[in-house]
N, C-alpha and C positions, 0 to 999 in steps of 0.2 A: 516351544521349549522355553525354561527359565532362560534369562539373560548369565544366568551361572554358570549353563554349559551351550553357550550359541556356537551353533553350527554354520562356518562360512562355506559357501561348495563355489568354487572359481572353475568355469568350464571354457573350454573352446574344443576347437574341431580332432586335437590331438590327446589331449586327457583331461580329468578330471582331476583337481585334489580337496582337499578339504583341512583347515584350519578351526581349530576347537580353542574356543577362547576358556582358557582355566584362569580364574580371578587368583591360587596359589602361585601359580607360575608366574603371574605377574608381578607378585607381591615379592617372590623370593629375587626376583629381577631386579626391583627398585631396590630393596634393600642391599643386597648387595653395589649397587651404584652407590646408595646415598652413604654407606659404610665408606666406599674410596675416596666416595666428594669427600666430607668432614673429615676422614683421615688427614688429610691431604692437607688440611688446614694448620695442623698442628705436630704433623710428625715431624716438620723439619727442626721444632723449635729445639730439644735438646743437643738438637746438631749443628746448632747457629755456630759457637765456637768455633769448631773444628771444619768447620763451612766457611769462616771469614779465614782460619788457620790456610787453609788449603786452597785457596783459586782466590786470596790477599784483599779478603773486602777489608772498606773502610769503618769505621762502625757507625756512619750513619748508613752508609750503601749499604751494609748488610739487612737494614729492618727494608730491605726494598724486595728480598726474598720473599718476605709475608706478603707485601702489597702487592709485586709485582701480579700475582696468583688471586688476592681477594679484590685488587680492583677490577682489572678484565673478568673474573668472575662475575661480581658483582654490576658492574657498567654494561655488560652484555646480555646479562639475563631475562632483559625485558624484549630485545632483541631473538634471543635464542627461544621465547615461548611463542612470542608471534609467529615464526618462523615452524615452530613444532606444528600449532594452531591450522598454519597453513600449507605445510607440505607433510604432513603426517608426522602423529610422533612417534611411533617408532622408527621410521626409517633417521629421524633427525638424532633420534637415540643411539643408533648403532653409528653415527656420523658422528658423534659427539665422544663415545668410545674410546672409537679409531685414534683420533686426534690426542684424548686424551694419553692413552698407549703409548703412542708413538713420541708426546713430549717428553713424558715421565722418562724413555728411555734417551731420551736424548740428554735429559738433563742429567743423568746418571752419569753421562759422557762427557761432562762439561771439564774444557782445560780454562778456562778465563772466569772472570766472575759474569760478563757481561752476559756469556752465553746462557750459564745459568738461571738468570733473570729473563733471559727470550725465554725458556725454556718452561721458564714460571708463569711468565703471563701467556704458551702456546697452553699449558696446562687451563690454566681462567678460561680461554676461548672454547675447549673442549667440555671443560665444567658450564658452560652456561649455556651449550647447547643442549646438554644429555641430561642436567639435572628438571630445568621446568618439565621437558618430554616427561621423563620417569615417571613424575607427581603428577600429571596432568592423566599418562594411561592410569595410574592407580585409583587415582580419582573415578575415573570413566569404572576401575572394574569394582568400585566397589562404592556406587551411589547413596548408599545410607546403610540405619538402622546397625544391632550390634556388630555386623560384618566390618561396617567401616571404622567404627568406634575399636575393633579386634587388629585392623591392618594399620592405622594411624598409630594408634601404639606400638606394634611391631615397629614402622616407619621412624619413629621416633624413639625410639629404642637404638636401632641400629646407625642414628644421627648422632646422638650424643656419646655412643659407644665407641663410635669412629673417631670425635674429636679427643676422647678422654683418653681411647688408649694408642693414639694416635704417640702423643707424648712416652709411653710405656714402649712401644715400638720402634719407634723414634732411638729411643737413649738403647736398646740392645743393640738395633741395628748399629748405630753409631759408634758402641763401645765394641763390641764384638767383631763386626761386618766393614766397617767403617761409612762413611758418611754418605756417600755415594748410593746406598744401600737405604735409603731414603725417598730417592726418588725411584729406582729400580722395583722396588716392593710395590709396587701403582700394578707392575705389567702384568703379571699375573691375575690380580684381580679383575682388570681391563676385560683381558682375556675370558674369564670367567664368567663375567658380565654379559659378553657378549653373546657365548654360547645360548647363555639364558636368554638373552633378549630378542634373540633369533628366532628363539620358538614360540613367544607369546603374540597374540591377537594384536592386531595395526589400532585398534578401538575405532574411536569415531571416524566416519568421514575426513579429509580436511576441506576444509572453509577455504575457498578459494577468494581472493578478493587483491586489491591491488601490490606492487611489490611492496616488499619489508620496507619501514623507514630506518635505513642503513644511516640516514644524518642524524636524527634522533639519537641513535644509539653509539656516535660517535660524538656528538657534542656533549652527551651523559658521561660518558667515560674518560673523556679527555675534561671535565671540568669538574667530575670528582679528581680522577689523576693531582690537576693541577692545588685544587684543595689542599688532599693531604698532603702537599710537596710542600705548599707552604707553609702547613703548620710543623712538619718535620722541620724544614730549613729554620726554627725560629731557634736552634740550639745555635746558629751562627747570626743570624739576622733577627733583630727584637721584632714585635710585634710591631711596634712604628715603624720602623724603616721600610723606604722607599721598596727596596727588595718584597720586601713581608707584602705591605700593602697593594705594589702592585699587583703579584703572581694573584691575592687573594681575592682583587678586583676581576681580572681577566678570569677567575673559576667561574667567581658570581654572575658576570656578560655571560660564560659558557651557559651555566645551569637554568638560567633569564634565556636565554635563546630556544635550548630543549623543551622549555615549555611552553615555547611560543611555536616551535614547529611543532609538534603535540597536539597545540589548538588548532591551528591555520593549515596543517597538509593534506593535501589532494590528494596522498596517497594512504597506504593504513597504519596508520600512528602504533607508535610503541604500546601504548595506551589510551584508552578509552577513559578521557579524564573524568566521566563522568559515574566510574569505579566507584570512586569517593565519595560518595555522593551518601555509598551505602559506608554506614557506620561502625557495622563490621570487619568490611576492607578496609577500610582508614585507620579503626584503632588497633587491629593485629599487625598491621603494617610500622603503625610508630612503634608498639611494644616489642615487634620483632629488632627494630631499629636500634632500642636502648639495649635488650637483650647480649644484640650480636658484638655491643659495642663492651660491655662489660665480658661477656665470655672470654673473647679475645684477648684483652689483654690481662684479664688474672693467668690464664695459661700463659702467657709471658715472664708476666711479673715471679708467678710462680716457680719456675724451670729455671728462671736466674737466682730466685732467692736459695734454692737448693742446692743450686751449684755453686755458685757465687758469694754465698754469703754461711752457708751451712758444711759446705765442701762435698759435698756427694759427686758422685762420678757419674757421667748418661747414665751406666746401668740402673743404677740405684736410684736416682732420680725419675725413671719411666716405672721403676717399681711403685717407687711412694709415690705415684699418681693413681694406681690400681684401686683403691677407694675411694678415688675421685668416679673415677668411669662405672664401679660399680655401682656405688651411690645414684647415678642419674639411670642405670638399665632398673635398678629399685623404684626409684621414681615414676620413671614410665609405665611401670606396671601397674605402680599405685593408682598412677593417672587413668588408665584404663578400668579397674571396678569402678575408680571414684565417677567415673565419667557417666555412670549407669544411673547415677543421681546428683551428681552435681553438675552444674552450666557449665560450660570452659569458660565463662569469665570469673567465674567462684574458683577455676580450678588454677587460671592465670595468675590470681590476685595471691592466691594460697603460696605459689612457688614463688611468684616475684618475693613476697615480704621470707620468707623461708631462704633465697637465693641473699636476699639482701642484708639478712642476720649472718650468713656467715663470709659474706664479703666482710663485714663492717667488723669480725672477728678475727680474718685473713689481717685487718689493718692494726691487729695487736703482737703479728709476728715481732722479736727482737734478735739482735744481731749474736746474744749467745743461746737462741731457743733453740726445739730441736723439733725433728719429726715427729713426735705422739702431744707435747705440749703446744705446739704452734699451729700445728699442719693438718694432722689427722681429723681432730673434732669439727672445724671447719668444712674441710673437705665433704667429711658426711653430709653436713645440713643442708650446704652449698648446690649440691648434687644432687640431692635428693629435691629440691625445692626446682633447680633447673629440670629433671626429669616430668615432675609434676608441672608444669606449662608447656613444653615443648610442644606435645602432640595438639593439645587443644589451640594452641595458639594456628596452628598449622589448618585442623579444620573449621575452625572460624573464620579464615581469610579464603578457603577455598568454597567451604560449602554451598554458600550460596551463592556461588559465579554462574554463571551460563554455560552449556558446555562447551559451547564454541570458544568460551575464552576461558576455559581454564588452563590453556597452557599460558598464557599471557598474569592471572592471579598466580597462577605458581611460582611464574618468572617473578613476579612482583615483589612475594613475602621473598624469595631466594634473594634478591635482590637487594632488601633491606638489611637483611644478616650481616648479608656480604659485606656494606658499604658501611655499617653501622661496626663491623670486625673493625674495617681499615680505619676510619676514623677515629673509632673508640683509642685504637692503639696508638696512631697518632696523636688525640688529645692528653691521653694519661701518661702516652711515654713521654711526653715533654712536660707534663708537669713533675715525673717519677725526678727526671733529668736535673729539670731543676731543681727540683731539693735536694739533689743527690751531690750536687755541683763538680767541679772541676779535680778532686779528688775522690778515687774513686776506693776507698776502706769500707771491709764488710758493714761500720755502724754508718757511713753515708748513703753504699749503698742500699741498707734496710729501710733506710729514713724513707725515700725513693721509692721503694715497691710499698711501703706499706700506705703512702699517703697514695698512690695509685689505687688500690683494693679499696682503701676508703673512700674515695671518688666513684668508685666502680658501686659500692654501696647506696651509695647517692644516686645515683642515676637507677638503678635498678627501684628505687623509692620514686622516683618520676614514673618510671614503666607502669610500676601497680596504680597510681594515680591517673594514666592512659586509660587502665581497664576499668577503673570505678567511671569514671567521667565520659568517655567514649562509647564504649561497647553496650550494644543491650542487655539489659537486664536479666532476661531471660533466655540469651544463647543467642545465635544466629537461627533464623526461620528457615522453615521446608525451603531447599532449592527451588519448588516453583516458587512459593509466595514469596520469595526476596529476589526472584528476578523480577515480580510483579510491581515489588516495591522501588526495583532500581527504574524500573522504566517510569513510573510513576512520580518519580521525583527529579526528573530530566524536564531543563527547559525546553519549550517548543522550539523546535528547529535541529536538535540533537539526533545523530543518529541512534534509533532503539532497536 
């Protein structure tokens, strides 16, 4: 029988059952996961206010809400593919759920700030189990040709739909529901998810092979952690100071260390450094990198300038995001015919320079504009240019992995988003900060968000210059012949 509808028949001496792998049911499984991950990412932001209002953050402790959630996301993810790689993904999938579920509802509960923050980074540990799994079975049900080019779109439709209306969700809950109602809104979906993911096919085998490197994946996380901590803390400690330089010293021994266990463990490495090697993984990885860094914080920069500077209220402000989120379910779709004839590096370079027109237009907001003259036209292009790379950026880092390690490339590109969110935001909100200075009036605070978007513009112009310089010219190759090529370009002595 086709691999579209394989038939598993599991017998012993008491009965029989049988498992029928539907490539729909898996697809409608992921998506609905990768809808909560991305939500997740951005629903809290219209609620930051009334989230520091109510459990008394400081306002530097509050941007710890975002991180707490995208670094353990992010620092774990390479950890949580292996780990799929090697004890099954789905079963790591409905592990990764559970956990998730069960933070969301806690953080829902939160009387302190502190707890909230546990509750953010239990969310990150649950996200970085369940999201490479997801990508990893999708991958498996849907090996090539237009099927996969049809569910990578879908995938990436339901990615950016979840961060854009994430914000839209966000501000009803928060005005209407209130705050709490933020994290709460996870459990159901959780729930939903899991029903779904219950029923779909275990895919491959897992790869059995030495325990997870748990050091790896704590020296990654605790030395991005320590990073973004010191580039936040630099609104109290300058860049010189002892402070600054130490923490930022003690990141880099961290991140220097993770690569040296990486190379030298006797056990099975987070990664297989010799990934990179192929040209594809390395420049969807940096592109993902710059990407994730500018997304993040225009949706920042953004939800403040509305409220903050224009006066909108949550509601209204998760409204006027609605053709932000529509614009990229546009995109992705575009992405999908265009994919029937264009490379995903033709389709990457399209959306980068398109994402980075209307960032670079977000940086002409003024502190008496309004939503159709500042906000709208931007959003469009914005959106529309993100939608058009997302998905292909996605199967160009997976396509041509091995299957045995696609949960671990999954973990990889998730991984870059993640850490590329938390930093981006780190980098721009302290430069936003700075120009914003010590008084905080709508025409300072505009100065602030728009020199941020324009930065974000800039960077997004490095990402397209990743895909011209990096990526092959003509796509990534058939899954065999670029594992043929990864092995082929490994020095002697490398495990192949």
């Amino acid at each position: 029988m086709s691999g579209m509808h394989t038939i598993r028949v599991k017998s012993d001496s008491r009965h029989v059952s049988t498992e029928v792998a539907r490539p729909g049911l898996t697809l409608a499984a992921v998506a609905v996961v990768q809808f909560m991950v991305s939500l997740d990412l951005s629903v809290v932001n219209v609620g930051l206010p009334q989230i520091a209002t109510g459990l008394g953050f400081s306002a530097v402790g509050l941007t710890w809400v975002i991180h707490a959630y995208a670094l353990t996301f992010g620092g774990l993810l390479l950890l949580g593919g292996k780990v799929a790689d090697s004890y099954g993904r789905k079963r790591v999938l409905l592990l990764g759920l559970g956990v998730f579920g069960l933070a969301s509802l806690a953080g829902g509960f939160a009387q302190e700030s502190g707890h909230l923050v546990a509750a953010r980074a239990a969310q990150g540990v649950g996200a970085a189990a369940l999201a490479p799994a997801a990508l990893a079975l999708l991958t498996a049900a849907f090996p090539g040709g237009r099927a996969r080019i049809r569910a990578f779109g879908a995938w990436s439709a339901m990615n950016a739909a979840g961060a854009a209306l994430g914000v839209l969700i966000g501000g009803l809950l928060t005005e209407y529901a209130g705050w709490r109602w933020v994290m709460f809104v996870n459990v159901p979906m959780a729930v939903c998810a899991l029903a779904l993911a219950w029923r779909i096919a275990p895919g491959p085998a897992p790869v059995r092979g030495g325990r997870p490197d748990v050091l790896g994946a704590v020296l990654a996380t605790a030395g991005m952690t320590l990073l973004v901590f010191g580039v936040v803390r630099t609104d109290r400690y300058a860049w010189t100071s002892p402070v600054t330089v130490a923490t930022l010293a003690v990141a880099a021994a961290l991140l220097a260390a993770f690569v040296h266990v990486e190379r030298t463990t006797t056990r099975e490495p987070l990664i297989r450094l010799g990934l990179f090697a192929n040209r594809s993984v390395a420049g969807a990885n940096a592109y993902t990198l710059l990407v994730g860094a500018v997304l993040a914080s225009a949706f920042y920069f953004l939800s403040l300038y509305l409220q903050r500077v224009l006066g909108a209220g949550p509601a209204l402000t998760g409204i006027e995001f609605l053709p932000l989120a529509l614009g990229v379910v546009v995109g992705s779709v575009l992405a999908v015919k265009l994919g029937y004839r264009l490379t995903p590096r033709t389709l990457m370079v399209i959306g980068g320079l398109l994402t980075a027109a209307g960032c670079a237009w977000f940086g002409l907001i003024s502190p008496d504009g309004a939503f159709l003259t500042d906000v709208l036209g931007p959003s469009i292009v914005a959106s529309i240019g993100f939608g058009l790379c997302l998905g292909p950026v996605v199967s160009t880092a997976t396509a041509g992995v091995a299957l045995h390690e696609a949960g671990t490339a999954s973990g990889l590109l998730n991984s870059s988003r993640q850490i590329g969110a938390s930093l981006g935001l780190a980098a721009l909100g302290t430069a936003a900060h700075d120009r914003t200075g010590q008084v905080a009036t709508p025409e300072a605070l505009n100065a602030g968000y728009a020199l941020g978007l324009t930065l974000g513009a800039v960077l997004l112009v490095a990402a397209v210059l990743v895909a011209l310089t990096v990526l092959p010219r003509t796509g990534p190759p058939s899954p065999g012949a670029e594992r043929s090529d990864v092995r082929d370009s490994l020095p002697a002595g490398v495990d192949r």
